[in-house]
C-alpha positions in Angstrom: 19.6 -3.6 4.7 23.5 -4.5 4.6 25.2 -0.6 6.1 27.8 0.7 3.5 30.8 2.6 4.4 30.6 3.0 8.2 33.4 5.0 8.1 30.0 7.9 7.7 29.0 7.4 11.2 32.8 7.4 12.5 33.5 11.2 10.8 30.0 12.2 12.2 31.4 10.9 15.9 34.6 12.6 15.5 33.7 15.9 14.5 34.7 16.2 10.6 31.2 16.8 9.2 30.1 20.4 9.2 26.0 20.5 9.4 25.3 24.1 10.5 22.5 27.4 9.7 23.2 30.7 9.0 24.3 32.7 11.7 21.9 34.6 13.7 21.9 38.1 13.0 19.5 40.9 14.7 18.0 41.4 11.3 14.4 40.0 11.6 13.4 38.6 8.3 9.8 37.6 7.1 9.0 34.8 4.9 7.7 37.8 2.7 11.0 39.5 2.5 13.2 36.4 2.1 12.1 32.7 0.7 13.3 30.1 2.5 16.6 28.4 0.8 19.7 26.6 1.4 22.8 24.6 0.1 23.8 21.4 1.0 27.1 19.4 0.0 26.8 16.0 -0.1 29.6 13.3 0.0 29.1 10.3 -2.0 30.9 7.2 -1.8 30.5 4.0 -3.7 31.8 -0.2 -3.4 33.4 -2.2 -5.3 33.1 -5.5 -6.4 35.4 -7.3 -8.2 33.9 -10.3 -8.3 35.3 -13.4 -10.0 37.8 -11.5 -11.5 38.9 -10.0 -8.4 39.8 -13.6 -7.3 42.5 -13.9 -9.4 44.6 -10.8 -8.5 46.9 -10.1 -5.2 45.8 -7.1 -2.7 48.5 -4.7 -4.9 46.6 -5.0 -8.0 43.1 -4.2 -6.2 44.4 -1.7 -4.2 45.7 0.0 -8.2 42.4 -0.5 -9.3 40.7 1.4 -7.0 43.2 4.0 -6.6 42.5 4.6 -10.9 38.3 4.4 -10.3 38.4 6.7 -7.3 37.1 9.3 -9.5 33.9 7.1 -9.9 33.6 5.3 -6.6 34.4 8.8 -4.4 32.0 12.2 -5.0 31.1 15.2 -4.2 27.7 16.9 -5.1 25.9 20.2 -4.1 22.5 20.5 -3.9 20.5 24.1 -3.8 17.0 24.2 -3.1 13.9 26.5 -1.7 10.8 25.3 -0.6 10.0 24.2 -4.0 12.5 24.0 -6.5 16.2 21.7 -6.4 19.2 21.9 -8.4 21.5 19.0 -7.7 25.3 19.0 -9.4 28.5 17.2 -9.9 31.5 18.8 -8.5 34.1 18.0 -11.0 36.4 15.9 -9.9 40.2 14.5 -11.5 41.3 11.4 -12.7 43.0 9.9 -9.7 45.7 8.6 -11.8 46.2 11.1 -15.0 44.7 14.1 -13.3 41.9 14.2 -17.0 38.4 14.5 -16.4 36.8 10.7 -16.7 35.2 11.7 -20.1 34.1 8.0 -20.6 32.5 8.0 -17.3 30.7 11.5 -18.0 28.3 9.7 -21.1 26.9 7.8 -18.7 26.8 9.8 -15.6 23.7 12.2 -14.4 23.8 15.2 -15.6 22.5 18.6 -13.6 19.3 18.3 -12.3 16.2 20.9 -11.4 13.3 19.3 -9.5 10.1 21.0 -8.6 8.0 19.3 -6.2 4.9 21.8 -7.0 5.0 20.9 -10.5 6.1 17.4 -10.5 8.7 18.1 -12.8 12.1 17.3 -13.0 14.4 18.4 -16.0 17.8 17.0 -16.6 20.7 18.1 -18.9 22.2 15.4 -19.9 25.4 15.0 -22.6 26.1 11.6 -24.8 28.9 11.5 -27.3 29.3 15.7 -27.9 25.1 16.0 -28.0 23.1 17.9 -25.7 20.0 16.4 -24.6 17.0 18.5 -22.2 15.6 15.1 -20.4 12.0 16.6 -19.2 9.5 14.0 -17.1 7.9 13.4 -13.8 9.7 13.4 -10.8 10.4 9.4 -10.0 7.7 8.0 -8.4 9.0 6.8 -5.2 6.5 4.7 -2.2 8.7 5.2 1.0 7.5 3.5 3.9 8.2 5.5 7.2 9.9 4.1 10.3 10.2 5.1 13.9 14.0 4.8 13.9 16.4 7.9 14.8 19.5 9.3 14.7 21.3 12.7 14.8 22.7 13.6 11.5 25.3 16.8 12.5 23.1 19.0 14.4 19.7 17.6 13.5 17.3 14.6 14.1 16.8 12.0 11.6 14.4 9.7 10.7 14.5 6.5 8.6 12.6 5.6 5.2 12.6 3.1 3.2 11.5 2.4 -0.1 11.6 -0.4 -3.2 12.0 1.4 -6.3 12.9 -0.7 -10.5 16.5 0.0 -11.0 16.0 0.7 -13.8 14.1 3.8 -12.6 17.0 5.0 -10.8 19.5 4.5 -13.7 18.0 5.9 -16.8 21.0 7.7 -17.8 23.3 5.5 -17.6 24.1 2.0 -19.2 25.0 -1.8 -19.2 25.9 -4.4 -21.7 23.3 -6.7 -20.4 20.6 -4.1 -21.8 21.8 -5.4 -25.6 20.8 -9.2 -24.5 18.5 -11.1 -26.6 14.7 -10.8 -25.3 13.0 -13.2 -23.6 12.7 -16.9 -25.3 9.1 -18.5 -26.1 7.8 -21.3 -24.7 6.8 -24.3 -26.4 3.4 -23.0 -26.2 4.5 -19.5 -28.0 4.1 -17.8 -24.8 7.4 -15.6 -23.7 8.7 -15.4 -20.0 8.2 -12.0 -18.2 11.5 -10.6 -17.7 12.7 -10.2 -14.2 12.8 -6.6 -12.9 15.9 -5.9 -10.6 14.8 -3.7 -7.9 16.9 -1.6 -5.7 16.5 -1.5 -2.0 17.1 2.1 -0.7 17.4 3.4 2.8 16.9 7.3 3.5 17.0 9.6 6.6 15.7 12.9 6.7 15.0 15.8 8.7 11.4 17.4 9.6 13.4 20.2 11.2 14.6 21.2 7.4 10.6 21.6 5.8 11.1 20.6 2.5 10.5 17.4 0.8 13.8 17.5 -1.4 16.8 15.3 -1.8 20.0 14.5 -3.8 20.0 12.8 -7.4 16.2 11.1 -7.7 15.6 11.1 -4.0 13.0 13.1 -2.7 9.4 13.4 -1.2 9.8 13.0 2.6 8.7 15.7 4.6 11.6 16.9 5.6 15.4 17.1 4.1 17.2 14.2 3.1 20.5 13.7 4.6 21.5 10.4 4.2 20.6 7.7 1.6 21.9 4.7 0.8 21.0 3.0 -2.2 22.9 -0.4 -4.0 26.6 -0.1 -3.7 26.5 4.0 -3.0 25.9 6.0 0.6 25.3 9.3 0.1 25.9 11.8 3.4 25.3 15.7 3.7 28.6 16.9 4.4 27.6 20.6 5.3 24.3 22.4 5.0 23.3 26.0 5.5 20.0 27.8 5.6 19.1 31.0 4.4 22.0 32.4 2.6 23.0 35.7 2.8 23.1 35.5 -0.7 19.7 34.6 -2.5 20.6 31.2 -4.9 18.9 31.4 -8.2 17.3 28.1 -9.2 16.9 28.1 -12.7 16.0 24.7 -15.0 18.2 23.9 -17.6 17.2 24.8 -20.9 19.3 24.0 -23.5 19.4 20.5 -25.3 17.1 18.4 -27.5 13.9 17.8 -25.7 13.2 14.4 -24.6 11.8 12.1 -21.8 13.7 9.5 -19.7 12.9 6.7 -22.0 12.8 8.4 -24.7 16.6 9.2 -23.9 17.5 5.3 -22.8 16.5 4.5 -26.1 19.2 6.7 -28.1 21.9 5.2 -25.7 21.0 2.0 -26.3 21.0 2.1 -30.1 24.4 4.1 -30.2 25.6 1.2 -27.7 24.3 -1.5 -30.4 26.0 0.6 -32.9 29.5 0.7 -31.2 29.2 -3.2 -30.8 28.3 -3.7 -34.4 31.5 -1.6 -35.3 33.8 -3.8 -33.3 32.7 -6.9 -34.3 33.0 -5.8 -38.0 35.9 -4.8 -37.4 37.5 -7.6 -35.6 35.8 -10.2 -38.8 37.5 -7.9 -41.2 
């Protein structure tokens, strides 16, 4: 799988990621007396391809594009989890340019997520155009394949997974054009072609020296924590972790929103989508 953003490994190397536990104390504590828990921070960087278009402008006007979609391409996320239960959020970030939130972006971006692993559930609060939606399903079904390959992530041992997973899958919030296209011609004999599914290849590393099975965004299920995953375009690293706050987190699910599942909730985008489009075309003919 082609490696994204190298620059990962060169921080690791030179010292600038902070992967450390709690400080021993003398305090001996019992796995009756405090659950295990911990908080990681991950980094998350994305490419960009400008494709055809890119072609046609000079190294300034790329270098202004990405310098205004930083926001997007550039994140930070925190993930809080015990040895059942995740909650995985969006640091806000500012417009590289204007210094606004990217409220455009937001529609389309995942919302806070709680994960249980006992359960199988995963709830999602998710916001489109000023509405409030409670996205409740199964945790994405995900068939990783594990390798033999190593490496030290900060101060822990890695191993590498690897897994083929419907894009579609992985992107139920969010949405492109080419969803509106015109289904699948028939054939002469009546019969219409199977559309192709686009699959994404994604690469994980994870730690059995962290016991639990979690992971940021959809990622999970390994037996140990993921600390690395690369999936499409996007590398995301664990920047700092600790274990066993001092503190004890409070995972709670999100309840708040109009109850749906994940397709359930692709379907409402896609017909306020096909509702935009008709509204600029008929205004464009008038």
């Amino acid at each position: 799988m082609k490696t994204i953003f190298t620059t990962f490994s060169l921080l690791l190397f030179m010292g600038l990621i902070l992967i450390s536990p709690k400080k021993k104390t003398n305090k001996i504590e019992t796995q009756d007396t405090k659950e295990f828990q911990g908080q990681a921070t991950y980094m998350s960087k994305s490419s960009l391809d400008l494709g055809s278009w890119g072609a046609r402008m000079s190294e300034e006007q790329k270098k202004a594009v990405k310098a205004r979609l930083k926001n997007r391409l550039e994140k930070t996320y925190t993930l809080n989890f015990n040895k059942t239960e995740s909650y995985f959020t969006e640091n806000d970030m500012l417009d590289a340019m204007s210094g606004a939130t990217d409220s455009w972006g937001k529609n389309f971006a995942a919302g806070d997520q709680y994960k249980n692993v006992k359960t199988n559930t995963q709830i999602q609060d998710q916001e489109f155009y000023g509405k409030r939606f409670l996205v409740k399903d199964s945790l994405q079904s995900i068939n990783w394949k594990l390798g033999s390959e190593s490496k030290q992530i900060g101060n822990y041992m890695c191993f590498k997974a690897t897994a083929s997973i419907p894009t579609e899958e992985l992107t139920w919030y969010s949405f492109s054009w080419g969803k509106l296209a015109p289904s699948a011609p028939e054939t002469e004999r009546g019969e219409t072609t199977e559309p192709q599914i686009d699959v994404t290849e994604v690469e994980a590393w994870y730690s059995p020296q962290i016991p639990v099975s979690h992971g940021p965004s959809e990622y999970w299920g390994l037996p140990g924590l993921i600390l690395e995953v690369s999936a499409g375009d996007t590398t995301m690293l664990c920047s700092k972790l600790v274990l066993n706050l001092d503190e004890t987190i409070q995972i709670e699910a999100p309840s708040k929103g109009k109850e749906v599942n994940k397709k359930e909730y692709q379907e409402t985008i896609v017909e306020k989508m096909k509702e935009f489009r008709s509204q600029r075309m008929g205004g464009r003919r008038g």
